[in-house]
N, C-alpha and C positions, 0 to 999 in steps of 0.2 A: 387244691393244695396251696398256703401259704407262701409268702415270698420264701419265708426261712428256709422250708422244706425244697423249694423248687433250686435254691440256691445252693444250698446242703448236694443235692441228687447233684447238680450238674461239676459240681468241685471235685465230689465223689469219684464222677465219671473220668475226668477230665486226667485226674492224678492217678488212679488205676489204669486204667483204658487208653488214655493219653488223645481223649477227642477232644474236641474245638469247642467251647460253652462260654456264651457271652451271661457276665454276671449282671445282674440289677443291681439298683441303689439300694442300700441299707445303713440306718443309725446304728452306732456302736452296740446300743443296746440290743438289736436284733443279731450284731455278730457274735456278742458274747452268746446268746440264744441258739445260736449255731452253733460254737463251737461245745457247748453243752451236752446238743444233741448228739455231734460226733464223738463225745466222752462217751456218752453214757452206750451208743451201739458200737462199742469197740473198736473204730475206724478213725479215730483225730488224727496217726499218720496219714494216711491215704487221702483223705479231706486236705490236712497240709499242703501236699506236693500239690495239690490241683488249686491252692492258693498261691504258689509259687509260680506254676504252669499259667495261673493266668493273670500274676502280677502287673503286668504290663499294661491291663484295662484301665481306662478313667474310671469303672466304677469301681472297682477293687480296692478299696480302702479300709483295711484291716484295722482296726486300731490300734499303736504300738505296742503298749503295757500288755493287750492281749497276743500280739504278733510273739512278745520275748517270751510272756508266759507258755504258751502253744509250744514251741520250740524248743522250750527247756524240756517238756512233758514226754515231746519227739527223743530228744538225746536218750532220755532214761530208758527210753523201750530201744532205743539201738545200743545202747552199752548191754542193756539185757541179752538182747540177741546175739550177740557177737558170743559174748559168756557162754549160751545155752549151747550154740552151735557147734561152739569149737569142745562142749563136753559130750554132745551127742556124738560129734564125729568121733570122739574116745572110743566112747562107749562102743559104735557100733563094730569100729578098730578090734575094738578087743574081743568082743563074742563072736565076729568075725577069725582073728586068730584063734580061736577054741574051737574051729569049726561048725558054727552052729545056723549060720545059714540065715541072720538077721534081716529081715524087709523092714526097712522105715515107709513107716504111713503118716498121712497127712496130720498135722496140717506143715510138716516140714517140707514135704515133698510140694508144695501146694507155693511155700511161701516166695521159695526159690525162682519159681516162674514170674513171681512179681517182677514191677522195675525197680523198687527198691523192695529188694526181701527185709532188708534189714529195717523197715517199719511195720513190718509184721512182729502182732506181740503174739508169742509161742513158748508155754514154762515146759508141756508134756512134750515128753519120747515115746509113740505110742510102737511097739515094736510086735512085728508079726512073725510066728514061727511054723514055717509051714507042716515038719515036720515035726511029729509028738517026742520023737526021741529026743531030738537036739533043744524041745520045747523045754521040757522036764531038766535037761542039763542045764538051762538057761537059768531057769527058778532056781536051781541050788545055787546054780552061782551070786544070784540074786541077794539069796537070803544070807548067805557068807558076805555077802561086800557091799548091800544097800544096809537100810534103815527102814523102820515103819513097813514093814512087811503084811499087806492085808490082801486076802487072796478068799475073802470071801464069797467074790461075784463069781461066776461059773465061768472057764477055762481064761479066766483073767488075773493075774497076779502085778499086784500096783506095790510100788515102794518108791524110797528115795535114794536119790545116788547124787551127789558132789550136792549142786542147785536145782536138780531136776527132778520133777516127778516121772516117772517110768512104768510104763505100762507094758508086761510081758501078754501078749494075745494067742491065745491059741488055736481062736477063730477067728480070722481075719474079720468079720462082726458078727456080734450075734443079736438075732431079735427075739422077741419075749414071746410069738407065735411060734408055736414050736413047730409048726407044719411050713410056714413059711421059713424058718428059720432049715428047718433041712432044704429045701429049697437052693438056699442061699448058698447051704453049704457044698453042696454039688456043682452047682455056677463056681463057685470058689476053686473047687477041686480040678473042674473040667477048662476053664481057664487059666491055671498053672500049669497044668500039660500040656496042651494045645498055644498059649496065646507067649511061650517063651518068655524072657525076663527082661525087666528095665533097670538102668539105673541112672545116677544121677551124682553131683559133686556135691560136700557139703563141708566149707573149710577145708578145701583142701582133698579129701577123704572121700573115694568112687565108695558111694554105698548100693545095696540094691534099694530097688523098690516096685510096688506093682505096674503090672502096665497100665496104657492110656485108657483104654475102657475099663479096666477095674477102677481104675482110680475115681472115675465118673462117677459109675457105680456107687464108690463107698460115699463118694462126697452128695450124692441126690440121700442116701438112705439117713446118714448122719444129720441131716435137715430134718428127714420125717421122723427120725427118734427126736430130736433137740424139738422141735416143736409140739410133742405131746407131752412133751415133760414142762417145758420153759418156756414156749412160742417160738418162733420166728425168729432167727438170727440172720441180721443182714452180713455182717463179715463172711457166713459162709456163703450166701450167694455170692456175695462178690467171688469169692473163691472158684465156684461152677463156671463163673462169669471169664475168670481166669485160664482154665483150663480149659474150656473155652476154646479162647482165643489164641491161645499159646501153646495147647497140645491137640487142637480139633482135629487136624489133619491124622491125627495117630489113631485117633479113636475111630472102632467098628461102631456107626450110629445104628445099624441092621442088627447085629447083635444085642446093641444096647437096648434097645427098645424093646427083645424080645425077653429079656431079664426083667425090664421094669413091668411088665404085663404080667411075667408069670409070677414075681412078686406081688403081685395088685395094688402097685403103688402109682396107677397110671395120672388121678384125680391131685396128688399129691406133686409129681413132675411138674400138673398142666400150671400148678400154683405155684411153683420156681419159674416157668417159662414165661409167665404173666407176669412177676417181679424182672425177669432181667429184659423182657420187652418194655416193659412202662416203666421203668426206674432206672433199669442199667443202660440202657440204651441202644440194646441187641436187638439188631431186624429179626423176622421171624423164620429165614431160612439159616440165620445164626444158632436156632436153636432145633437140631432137627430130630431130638430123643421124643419129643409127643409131636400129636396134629396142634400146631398155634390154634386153629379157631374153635378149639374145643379148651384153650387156657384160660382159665373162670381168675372172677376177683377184681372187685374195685381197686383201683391203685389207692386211692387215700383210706380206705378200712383199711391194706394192707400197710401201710404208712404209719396208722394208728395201731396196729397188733404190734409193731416192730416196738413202736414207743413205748408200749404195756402190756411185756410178753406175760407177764403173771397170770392176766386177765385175760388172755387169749387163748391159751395153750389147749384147753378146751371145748376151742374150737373147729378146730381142725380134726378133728377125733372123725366128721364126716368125710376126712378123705383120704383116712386109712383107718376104715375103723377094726378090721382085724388085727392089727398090733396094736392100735387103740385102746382098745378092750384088752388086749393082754398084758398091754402096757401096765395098766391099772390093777388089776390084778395082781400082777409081779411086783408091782409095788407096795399094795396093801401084805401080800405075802412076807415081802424082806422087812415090814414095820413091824408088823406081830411075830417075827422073829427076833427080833431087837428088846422085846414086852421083857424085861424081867420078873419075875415072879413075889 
C-alpha cells in the first residue's frame, strides 16, 4: 500500500475511531491525491476530522488552498444534514401521530452514533413498517402528501417529501433469493417479538428504531447487496465498524452469527472482518460475528475493489453466490420489463 493509501486509512481511523496515527511526509500533490480519494469513497468528512485530530504533527501539512477548499465541501454536507434531520424528525413526528408505528433505519440510526453525525452525508429516510395495516395507511398518506410516487419494487414504495427521498418498507429488507429472503423474513418477525424495541433521539424527536443485533444484521446484508450491484463501499464499513464500537456491548454476537449462517452469508462477513482488521484497525476479538482466521482478502486488492467498485462487483458473486445469482436474474428480469414494445 502507497503512502497515499496508508495515510488516507490512518486519518480515516483516527477521525472516526478517535485512535492515535502518526502521519508521513507528503508533497501537496499527494494531499490533493488524498483528498480525491476521500471524495470519491464518500468519507472527506471523517478523513477531515482525523486531519484536525492530528493537526498538531510536524508532518501534517495540509496545504491551505486545499485546507479551505476541504472545509467548505464539510460545511455543505452539515448544512445538508441539519435540513434532512430536522425533516425526518417531522416526518417521523407525524406518521407517528397517525399511529402507524414508524422504525427509522439506517443509515440515520447509524450516523448518530458518530462523533460528529453531522458529517455524515445522508439524503434517504428509509422507513420500516412493521405492521401491514398501518404499512398500507402510510403509502396513502404518502401518495396524498409526497411527489414522485414509484412503488414499482416489491413491498417498497419510494417518493419525495420536503428535500428528502423517502422510502416506505414493508420488509424491513428484502433479497432477490426467495428462499433466503423468507428466511430473513422470519428472523425479522421472530426478532420484533422477542428482542423488544429501541430507540433513539433525532433533532430533538425520540424516534423508534430496530435493536442492536437487527441493526448489525441489516448493515452486514446492505454491504452484500451493494457489493453485487456496485462493489465494495467503504463508508459502510466504517458504519459496521461504528456500531461496533458504539453499540457492541448491545448486540447478541451468539444470535448474530447464527442468522449470518443461516443466511449463508458466512464467506461475505469473513470479507467485512478482514476490511475492519486490515484497514479499520479493529483487533480480532473486536469483531466476534465470524471465526477471524477464516477472514479471506488481500488488503490492497481489497483497497483496489473500493477504488473501482464498477470493476469489481463481480467479483464477489463467489461469496454469496446464491443471491448472487438471483441478484442478476432480478435484475435482467426488472430490464426486460422496462423493454417497450
Amino acid at each position: 500500500m502507497d503512502i497515499i493509501k496508508r495515510n488516507f486509512f490512518r486519518l480515516l481511523r483516527a477521525g472516526v475511531y478517535g485512535s492515535e496515527e502518526q502521519v508521513e511526509p507528503m508533497s501537496a500533490w499527494k494531499w490533493r491525491q488524498l483528498y480525491m480519494m476521500a471524495t470519491q469513497l464518500s468519507v472527506a468528512p471523517f478523513v477531515l476530522d482525523g486531519v484536525q485530530a492530528c493537526s498538531a504533527q510536524f508532518f501534517m501539512q495540509l496545504p491551505a488552498d486545499l485546507q479551505v477548499l476541504w472545509e467548505g465541501e464539510v460545511t455543505k454536507v452539515v448544512q445538508r444534514y441539519r435540513q434532512a434531520s430536522a425533516e425526518v424528525a417531522e416526518l417521523m413526528t407525524t406518521l407517528s401521530m397517525m399511529q402507524l408505528r414508524p422504525v427509522l433505519m439506517e443509515p440515520w440510526t447509524t450516523s448518530t452514533l458518530h462523533p460528529h453525525a453531522e458529517h455524515h452525508c445522508v439524503d434517504t429516510a428509509c422507513i420500516y413498517f412493521p405492521f401491514e395495516t398501518q404499512g398500507k395507511k402510510a403509502d396513502e398518506w404518502a401518495r396524498a402528501n409526497g411527489a414522485n410516487c414509484d412503488d414499482s419494487h416489491r413491498h417498497l414504495l419510494r417518493y419525495q417529501w420536503k428535500s428528502l427521498t423517502v422510502e416506505h418498507r414493508h420488509r424491513l429488507l428484502q433479497l432477490n433469493n426467495r428462499l433466503t429472503n423468507s428466511t430473513l423474513n422470519n428472523i425479522v418477525e421472530q426478532e420484533r417479538l422477542e428482542g423488544g424495541t429501541a430507540h433513539m433521539e433525532l433533532s430533538g424527536v425520540r424516534v423508534e428504531t430496530t435493536t442492536a443485533t437487527l441493526a448489525m444484521l441489516v448493515a452486514l446484508l446492505n454491504i452484500v447487496r451493494r457489493s453485487l450491484d456496485e462493489g465494495l463501499s467503504l463508508w459502510q464499513m466504517v458504519d459496521v465498524g461504528v456500531l461496533l464500537r458504539r453499540q457492541g456491548d448491545r448486540v447478541d454476537f451468539v444470535k448474530l452469527q447464527e442468522w449470518i449462517e443461516r443466511l449463508h452469508f458466512t464467506r461475505m462477513s469473513q470479507l467485512v472482518a478482514r476490511m475492519l482488521t486490515g484497514l479499520l484497525g479493529f483487533s480480532a476479538d473486536e469483531v466476534p460475528f465470524v471465526q477471524p482466521s477464516k477472514a479471506g482478502g488481500d488488503v490492497d486488492d481489497i483497497v483496489d475493489s473500493l477504488l473501482r467498485p464498477s470493476r469489481s462487483a463481480s467479483r464477489y458473486l463467489r461469496y454469496n453466490p446464491g443471491e448472487g445469482l438471483a441478484s442478476m436474474v432480478a435484475s435482467i428480469t426488472h430490464r426486460l420489463g422496462n423493454v417497450k414494445e
